[in-house]
N, CA, C and O atoms as CSV, one atom per row, in Angstrom:
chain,resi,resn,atom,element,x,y,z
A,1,UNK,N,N,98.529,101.056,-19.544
A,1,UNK,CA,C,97.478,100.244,-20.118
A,1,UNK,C,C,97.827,99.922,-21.571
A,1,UNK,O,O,98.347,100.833,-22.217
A,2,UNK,N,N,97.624,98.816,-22.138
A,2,UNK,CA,C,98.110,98.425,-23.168
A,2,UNK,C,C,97.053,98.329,-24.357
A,2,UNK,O,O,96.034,97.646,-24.255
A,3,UNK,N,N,97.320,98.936,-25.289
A,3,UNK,CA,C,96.269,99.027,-26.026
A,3,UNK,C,C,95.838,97.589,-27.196
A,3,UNK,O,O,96.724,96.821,-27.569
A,4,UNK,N,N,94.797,97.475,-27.517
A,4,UNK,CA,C,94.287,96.341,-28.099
A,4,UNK,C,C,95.184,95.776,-29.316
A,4,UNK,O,O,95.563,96.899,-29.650
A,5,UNK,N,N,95.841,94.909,-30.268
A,5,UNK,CA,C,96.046,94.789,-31.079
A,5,UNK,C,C,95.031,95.002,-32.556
A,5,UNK,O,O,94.146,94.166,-32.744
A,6,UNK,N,N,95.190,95.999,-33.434
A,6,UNK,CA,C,94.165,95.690,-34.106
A,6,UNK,C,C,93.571,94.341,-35.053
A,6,UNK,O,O,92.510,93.795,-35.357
A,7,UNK,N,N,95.588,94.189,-35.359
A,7,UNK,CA,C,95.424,92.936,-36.253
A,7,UNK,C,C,95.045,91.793,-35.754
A,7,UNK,O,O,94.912,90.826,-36.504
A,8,UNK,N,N,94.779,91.688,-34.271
A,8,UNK,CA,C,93.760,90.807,-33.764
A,8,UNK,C,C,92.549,90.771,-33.770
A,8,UNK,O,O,92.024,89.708,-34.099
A,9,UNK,N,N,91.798,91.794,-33.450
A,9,UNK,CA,C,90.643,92.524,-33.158
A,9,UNK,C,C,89.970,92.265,-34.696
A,9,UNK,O,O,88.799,91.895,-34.786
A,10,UNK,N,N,91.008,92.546,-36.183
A,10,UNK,CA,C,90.211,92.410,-36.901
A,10,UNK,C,C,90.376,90.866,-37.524
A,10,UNK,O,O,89.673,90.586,-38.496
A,11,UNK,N,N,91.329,89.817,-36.963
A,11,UNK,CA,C,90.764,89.005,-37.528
A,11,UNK,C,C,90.244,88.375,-36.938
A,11,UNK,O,O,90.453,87.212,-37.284
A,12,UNK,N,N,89.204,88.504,-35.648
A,12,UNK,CA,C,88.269,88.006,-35.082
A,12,UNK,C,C,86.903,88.382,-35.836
A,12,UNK,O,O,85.895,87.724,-36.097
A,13,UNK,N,N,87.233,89.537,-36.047
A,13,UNK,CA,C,85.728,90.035,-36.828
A,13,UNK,C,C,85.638,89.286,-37.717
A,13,UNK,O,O,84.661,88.541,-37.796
A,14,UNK,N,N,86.975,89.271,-38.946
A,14,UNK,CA,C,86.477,88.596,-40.205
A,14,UNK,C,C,86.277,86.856,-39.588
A,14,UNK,O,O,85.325,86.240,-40.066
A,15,UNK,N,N,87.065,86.212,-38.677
A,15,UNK,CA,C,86.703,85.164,-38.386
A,15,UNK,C,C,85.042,84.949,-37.641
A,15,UNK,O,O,84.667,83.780,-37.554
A,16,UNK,N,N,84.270,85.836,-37.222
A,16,UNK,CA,C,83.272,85.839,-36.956
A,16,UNK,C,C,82.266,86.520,-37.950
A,16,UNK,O,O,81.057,86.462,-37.729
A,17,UNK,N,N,82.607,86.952,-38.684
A,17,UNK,CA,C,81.373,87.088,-40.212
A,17,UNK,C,C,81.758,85.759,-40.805
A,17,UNK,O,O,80.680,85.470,-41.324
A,18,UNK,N,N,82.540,84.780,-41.076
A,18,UNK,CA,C,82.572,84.059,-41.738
A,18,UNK,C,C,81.885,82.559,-41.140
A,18,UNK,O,O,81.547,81.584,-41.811
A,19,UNK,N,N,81.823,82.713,-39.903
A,19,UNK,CA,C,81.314,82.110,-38.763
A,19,UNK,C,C,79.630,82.662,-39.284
A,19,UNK,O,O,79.059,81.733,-39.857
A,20,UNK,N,N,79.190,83.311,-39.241
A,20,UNK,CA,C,77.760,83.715,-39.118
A,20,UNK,C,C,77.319,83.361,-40.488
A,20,UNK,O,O,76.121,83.151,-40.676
A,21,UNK,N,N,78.491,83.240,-41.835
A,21,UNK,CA,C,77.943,83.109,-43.401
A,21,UNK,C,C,77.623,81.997,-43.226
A,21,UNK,O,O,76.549,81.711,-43.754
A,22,UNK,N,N,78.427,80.710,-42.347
A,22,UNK,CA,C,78.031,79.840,-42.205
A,22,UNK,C,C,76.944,79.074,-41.540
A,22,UNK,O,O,76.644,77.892,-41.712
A,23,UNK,N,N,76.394,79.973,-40.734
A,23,UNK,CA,C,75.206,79.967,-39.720
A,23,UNK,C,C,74.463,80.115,-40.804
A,23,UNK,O,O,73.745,79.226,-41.262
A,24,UNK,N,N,74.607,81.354,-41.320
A,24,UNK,CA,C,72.844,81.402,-42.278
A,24,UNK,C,C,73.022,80.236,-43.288
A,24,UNK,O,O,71.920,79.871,-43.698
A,25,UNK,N,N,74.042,79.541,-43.816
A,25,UNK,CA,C,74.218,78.326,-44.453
A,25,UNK,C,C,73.290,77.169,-43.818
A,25,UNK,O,O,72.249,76.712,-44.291
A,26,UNK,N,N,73.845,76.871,-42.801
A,26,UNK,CA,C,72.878,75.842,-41.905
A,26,UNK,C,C,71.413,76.377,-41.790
A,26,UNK,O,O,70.605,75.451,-41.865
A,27,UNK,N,N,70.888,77.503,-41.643
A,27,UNK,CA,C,69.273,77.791,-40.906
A,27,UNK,C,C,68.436,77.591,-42.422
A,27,UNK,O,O,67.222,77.383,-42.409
A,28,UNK,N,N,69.421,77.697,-44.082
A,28,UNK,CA,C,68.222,77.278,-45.126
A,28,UNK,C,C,68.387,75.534,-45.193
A,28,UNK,O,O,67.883,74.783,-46.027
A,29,UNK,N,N,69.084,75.253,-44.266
A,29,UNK,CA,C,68.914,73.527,-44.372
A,29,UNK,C,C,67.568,73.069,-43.411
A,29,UNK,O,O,66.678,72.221,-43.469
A,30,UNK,N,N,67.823,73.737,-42.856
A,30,UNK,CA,C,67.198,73.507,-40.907
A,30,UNK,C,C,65.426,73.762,-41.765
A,30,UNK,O,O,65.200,74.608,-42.631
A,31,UNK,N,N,64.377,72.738,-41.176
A,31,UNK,CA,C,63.498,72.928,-41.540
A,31,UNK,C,C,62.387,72.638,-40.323
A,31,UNK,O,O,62.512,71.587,-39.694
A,32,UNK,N,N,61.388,73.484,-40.010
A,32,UNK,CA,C,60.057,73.442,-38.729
A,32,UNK,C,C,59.087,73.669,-39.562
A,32,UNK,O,O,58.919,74.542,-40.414
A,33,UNK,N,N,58.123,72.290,-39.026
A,33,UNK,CA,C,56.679,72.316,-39.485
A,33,UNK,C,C,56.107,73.029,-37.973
A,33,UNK,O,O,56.511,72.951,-36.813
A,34,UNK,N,N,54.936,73.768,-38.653
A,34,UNK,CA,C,53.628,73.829,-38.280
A,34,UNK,C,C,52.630,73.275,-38.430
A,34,UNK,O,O,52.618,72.375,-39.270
A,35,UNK,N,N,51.595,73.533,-37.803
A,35,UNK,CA,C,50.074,72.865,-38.283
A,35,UNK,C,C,49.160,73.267,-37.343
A,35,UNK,O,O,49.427,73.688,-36.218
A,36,UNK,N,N,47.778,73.088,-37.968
A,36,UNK,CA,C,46.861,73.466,-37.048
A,36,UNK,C,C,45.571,72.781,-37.487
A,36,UNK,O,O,45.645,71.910,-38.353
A,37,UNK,N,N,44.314,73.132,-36.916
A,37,UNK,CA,C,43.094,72.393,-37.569
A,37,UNK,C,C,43.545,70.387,-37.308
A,37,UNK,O,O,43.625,69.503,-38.160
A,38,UNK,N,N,43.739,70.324,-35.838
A,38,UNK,CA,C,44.527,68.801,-36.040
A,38,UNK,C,C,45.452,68.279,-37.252
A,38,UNK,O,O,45.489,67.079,-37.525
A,39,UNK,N,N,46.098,69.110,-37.871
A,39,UNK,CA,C,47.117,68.417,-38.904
A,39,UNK,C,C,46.261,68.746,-40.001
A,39,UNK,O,O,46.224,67.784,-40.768
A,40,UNK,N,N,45.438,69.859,-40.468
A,40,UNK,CA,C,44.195,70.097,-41.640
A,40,UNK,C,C,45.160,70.620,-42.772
A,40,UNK,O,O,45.097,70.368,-43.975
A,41,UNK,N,N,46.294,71.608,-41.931
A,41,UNK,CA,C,46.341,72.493,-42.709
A,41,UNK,C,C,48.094,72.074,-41.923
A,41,UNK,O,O,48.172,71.925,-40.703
A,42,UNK,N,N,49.486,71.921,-42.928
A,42,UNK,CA,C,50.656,72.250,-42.363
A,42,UNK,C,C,51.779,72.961,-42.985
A,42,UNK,O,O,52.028,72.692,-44.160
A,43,UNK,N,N,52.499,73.836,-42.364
A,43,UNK,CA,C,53.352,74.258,-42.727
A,43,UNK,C,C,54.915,74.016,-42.780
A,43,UNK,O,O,55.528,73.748,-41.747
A,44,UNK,N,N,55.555,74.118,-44.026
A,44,UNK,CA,C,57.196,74.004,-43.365
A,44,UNK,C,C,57.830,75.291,-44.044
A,44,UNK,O,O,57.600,75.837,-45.123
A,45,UNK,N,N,58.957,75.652,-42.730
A,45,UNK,CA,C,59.541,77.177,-43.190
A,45,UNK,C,C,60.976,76.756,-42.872
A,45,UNK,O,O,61.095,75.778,-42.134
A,46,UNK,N,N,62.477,77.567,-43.485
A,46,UNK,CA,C,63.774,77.024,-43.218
A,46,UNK,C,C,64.053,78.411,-42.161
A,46,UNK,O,O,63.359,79.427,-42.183
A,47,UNK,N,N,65.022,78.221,-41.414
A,47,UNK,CA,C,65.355,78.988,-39.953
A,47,UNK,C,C,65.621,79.873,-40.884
A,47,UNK,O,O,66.286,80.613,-40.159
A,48,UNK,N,N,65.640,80.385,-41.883
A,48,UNK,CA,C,65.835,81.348,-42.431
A,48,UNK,C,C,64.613,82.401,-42.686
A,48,UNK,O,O,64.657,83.432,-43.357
A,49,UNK,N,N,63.604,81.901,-42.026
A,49,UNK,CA,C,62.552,82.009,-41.950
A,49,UNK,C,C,61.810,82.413,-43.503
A,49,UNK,O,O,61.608,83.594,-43.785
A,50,UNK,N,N,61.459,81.351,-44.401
A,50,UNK,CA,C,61.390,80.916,-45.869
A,50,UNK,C,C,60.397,80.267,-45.887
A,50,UNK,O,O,60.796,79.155,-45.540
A,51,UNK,N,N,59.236,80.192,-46.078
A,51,UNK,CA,C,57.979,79.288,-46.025
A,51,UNK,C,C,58.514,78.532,-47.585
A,51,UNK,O,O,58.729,79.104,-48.653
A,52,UNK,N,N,58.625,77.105,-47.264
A,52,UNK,CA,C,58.713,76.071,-48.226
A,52,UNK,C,C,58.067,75.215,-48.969
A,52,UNK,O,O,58.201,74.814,-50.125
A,53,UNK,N,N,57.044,74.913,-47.756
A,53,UNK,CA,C,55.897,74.422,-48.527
A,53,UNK,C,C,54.516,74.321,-47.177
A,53,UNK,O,O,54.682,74.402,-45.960
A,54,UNK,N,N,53.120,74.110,-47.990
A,54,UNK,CA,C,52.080,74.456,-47.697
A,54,UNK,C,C,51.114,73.460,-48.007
A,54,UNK,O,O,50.504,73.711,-49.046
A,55,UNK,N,N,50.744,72.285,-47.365
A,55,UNK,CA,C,49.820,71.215,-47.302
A,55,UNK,C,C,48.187,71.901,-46.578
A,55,UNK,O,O,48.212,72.500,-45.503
A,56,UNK,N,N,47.081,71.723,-47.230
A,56,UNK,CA,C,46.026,71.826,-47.354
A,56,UNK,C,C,44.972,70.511,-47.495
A,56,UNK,O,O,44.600,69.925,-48.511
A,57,UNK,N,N,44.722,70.339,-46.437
A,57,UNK,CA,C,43.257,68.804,-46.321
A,57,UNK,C,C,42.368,68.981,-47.407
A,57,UNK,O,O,41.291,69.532,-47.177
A,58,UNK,N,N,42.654,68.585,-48.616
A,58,UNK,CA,C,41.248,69.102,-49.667
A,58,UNK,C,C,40.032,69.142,-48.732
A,58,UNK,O,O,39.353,70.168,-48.700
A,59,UNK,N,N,39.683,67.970,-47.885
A,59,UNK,CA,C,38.043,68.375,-47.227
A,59,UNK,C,C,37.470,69.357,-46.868
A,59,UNK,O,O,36.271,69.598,-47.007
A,60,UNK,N,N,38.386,70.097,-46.308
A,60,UNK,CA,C,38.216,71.636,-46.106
A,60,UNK,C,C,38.448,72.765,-46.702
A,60,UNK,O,O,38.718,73.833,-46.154
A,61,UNK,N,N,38.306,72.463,-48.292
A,61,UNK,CA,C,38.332,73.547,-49.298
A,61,UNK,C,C,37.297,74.240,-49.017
A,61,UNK,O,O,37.457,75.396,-48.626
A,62,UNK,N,N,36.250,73.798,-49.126
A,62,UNK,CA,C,34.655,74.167,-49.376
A,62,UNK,C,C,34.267,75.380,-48.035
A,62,UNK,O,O,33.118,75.807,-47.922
A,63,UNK,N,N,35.293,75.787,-47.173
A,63,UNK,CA,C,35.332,76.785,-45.990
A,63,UNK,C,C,36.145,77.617,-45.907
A,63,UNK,O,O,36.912,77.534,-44.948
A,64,UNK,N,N,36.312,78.773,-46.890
A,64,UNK,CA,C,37.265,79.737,-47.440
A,64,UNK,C,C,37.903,80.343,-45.916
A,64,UNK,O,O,39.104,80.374,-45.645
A,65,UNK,N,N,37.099,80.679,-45.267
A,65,UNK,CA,C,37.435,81.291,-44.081
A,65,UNK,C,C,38.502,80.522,-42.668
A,65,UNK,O,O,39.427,80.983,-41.999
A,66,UNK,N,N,37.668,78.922,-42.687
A,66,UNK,CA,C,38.371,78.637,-41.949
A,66,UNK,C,C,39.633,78.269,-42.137
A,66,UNK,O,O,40.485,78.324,-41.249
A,67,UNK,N,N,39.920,77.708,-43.778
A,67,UNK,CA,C,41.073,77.802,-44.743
A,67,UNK,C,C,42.051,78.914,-44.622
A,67,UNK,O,O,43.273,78.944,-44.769
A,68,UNK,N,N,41.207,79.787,-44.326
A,68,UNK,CA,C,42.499,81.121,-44.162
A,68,UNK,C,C,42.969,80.885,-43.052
A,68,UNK,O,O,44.053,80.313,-42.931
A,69,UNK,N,N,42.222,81.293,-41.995
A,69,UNK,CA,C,42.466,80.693,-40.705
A,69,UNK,C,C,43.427,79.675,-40.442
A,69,UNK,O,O,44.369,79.954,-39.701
A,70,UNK,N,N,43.360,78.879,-40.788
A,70,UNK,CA,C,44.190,77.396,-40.407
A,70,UNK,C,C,45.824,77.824,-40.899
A,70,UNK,O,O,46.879,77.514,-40.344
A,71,UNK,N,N,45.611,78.624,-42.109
A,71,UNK,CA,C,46.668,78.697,-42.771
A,71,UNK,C,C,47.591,79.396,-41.905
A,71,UNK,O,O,48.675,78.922,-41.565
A,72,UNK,N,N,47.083,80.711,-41.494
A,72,UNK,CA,C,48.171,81.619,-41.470
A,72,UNK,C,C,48.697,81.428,-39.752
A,72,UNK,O,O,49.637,82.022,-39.224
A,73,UNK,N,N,47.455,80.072,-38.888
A,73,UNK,CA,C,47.706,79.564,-37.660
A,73,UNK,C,C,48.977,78.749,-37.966
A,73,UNK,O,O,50.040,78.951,-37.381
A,74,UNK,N,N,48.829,77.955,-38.777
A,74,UNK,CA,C,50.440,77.053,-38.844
A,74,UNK,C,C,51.408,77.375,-39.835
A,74,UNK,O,O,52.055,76.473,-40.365
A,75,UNK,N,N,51.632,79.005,-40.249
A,75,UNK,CA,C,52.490,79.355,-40.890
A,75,UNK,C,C,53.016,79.985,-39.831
A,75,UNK,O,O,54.244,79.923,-39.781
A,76,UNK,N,N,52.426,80.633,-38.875
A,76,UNK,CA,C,52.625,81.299,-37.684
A,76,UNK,C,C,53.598,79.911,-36.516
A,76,UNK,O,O,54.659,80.043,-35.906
A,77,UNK,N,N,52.762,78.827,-36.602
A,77,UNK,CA,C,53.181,77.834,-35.820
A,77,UNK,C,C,54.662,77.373,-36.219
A,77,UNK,O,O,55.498,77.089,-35.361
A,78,UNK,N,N,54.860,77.334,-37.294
A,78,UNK,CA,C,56.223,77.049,-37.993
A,78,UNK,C,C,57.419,78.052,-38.022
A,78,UNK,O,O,58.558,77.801,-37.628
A,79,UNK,N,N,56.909,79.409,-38.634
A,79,UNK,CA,C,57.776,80.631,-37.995
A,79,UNK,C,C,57.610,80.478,-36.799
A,79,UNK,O,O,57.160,81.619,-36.900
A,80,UNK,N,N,57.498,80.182,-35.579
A,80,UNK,CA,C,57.425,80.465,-34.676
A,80,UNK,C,C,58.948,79.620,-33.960
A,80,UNK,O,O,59.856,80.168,-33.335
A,81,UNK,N,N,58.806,78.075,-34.332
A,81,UNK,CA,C,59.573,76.711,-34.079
A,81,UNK,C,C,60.564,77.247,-34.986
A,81,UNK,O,O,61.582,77.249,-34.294
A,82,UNK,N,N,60.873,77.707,-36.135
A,82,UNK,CA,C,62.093,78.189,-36.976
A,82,UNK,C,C,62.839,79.180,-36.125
A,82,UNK,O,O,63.903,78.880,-35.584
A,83,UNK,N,N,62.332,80.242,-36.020
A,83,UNK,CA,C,62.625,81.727,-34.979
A,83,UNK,C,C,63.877,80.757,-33.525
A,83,UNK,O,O,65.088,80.811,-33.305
A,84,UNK,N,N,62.884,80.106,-32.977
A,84,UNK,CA,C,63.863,79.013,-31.905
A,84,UNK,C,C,65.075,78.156,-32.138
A,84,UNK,O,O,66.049,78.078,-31.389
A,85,UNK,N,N,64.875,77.477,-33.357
A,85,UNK,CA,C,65.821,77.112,-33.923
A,85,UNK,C,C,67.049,78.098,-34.803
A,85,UNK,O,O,68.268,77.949,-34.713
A,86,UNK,N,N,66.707,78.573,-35.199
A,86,UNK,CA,C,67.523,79.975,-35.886
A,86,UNK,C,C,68.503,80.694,-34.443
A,86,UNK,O,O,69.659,81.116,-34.433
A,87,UNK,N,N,67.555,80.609,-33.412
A,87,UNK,CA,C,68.438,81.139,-32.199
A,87,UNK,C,C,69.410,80.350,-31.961
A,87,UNK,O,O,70.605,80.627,-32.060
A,88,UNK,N,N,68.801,79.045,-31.544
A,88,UNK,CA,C,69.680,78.015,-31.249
A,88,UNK,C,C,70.929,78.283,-31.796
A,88,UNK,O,O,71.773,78.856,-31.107
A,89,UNK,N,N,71.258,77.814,-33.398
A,89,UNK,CA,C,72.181,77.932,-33.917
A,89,UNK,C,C,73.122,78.884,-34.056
A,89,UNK,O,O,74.310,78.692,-34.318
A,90,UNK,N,N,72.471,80.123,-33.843
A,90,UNK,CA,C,72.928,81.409,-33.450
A,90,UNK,C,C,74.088,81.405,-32.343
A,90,UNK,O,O,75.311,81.453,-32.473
A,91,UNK,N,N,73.196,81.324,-31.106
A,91,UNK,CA,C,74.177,80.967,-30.091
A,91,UNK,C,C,74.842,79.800,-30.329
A,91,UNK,O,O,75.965,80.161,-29.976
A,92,UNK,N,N,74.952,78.823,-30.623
A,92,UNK,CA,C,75.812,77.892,-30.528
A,92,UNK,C,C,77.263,78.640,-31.424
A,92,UNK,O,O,78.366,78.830,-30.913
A,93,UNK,N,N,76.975,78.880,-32.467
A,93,UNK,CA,C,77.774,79.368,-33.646
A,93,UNK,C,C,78.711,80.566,-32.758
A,93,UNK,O,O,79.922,80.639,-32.967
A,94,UNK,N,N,78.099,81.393,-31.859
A,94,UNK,CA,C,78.187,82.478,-31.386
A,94,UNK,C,C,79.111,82.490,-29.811
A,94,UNK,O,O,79.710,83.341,-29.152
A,95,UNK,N,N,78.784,80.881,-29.680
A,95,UNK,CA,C,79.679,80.267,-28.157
A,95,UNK,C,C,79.637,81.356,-27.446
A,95,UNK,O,O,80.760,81.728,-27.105
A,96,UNK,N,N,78.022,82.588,-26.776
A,96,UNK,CA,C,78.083,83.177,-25.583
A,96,UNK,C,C,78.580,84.654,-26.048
A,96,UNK,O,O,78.423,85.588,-25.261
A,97,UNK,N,N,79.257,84.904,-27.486
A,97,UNK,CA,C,79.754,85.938,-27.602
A,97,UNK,C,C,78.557,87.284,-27.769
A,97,UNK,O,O,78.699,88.502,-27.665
A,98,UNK,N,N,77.676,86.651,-27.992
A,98,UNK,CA,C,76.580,87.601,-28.847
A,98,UNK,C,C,75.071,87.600,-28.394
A,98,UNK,O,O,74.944,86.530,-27.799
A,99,UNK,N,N,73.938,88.220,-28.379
A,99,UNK,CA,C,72.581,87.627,-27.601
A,99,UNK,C,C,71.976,87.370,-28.929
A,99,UNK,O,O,71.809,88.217,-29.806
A,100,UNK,N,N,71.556,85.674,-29.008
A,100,UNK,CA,C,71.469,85.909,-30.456
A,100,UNK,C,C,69.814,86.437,-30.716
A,100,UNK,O,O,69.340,86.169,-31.820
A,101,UNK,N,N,69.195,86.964,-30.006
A,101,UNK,CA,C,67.414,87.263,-29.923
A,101,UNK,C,C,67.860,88.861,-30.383
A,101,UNK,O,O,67.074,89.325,-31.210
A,102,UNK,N,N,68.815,89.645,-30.052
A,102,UNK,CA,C,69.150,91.297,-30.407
A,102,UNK,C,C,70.160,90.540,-32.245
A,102,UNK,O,O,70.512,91.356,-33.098
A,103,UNK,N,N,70.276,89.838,-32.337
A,103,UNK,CA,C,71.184,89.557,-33.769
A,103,UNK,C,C,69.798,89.038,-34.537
A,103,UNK,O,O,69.445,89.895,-35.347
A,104,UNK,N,N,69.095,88.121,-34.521
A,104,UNK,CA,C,67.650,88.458,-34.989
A,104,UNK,C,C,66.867,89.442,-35.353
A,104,UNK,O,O,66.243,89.533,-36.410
A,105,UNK,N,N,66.907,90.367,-34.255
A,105,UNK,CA,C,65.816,91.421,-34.246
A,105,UNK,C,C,67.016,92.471,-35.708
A,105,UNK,O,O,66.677,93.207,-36.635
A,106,UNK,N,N,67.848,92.191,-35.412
A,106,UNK,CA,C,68.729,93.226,-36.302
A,106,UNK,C,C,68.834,93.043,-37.839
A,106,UNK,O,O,68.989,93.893,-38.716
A,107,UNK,N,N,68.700,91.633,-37.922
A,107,UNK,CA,C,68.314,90.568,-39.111
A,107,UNK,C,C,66.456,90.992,-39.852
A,107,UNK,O,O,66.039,90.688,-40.969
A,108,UNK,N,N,66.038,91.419,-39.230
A,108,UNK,CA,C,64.953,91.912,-39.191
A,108,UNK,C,C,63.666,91.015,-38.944
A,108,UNK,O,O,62.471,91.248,-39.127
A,109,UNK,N,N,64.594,89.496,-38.284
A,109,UNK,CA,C,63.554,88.329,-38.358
A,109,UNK,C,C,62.927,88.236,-36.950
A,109,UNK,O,O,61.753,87.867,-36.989
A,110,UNK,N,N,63.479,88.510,-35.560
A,110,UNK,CA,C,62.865,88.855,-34.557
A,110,UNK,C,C,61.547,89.857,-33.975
A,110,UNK,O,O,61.207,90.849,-34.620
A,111,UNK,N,N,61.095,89.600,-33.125
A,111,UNK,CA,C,60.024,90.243,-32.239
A,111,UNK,C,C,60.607,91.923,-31.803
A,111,UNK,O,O,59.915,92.650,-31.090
């Protein structure tokens, strides 16, 4: 039985961390809105999962509660569409080598 080359073995690794520096490169470009309250309240976060920015319907200032509400529904809605996209790119980047939902969770950004 023939044993592995290392000097292969390791420049796959470094060719695949440099592969993944570039992944997290792309996911702070990559941007998913949320929203909720019909479009009251929307969110956008980068697959890096980064809340960017935060649109608020002035009409519905005057309802502290449902304001919260709405908020943390389409910050949730947006992490949610980022999380998918972040995979996406994952696996693609990853061409099958890796599950990218266990490379998430390890990232500490997964379920």
């Amino acid at each position: 039985m023939a044993m592995p080359n290392f000097s292969d073995m390791m420049k796959q690794l470094k060719d695949a961390g440099e592969k993944m520096q570039d992944v997290q490169k792309q996911l702070e470009k990559l941007v998913s809105e949320g929203e909720s309250g019909g479009g009251m309240v929307r969110a956008k976060v980068n697959g890096r999962q980064k809340l960017l920015e935060l649109t608020i319907d002035p009409e519905i200032m005057d309802d502290v509660d449902m304001v919260q509400d709405l908020v943390v529904a389409a910050v949730n809605n947006a992490l949610e569409s980022s999380a998918q996209l972040a995979q996406n790119e994952i696996s693609k980047a990853a061409g099958g080598m890796i599950n990218p939902a266990d490379l998430m969770k390890h990232f500490g950004q997964g379920k």
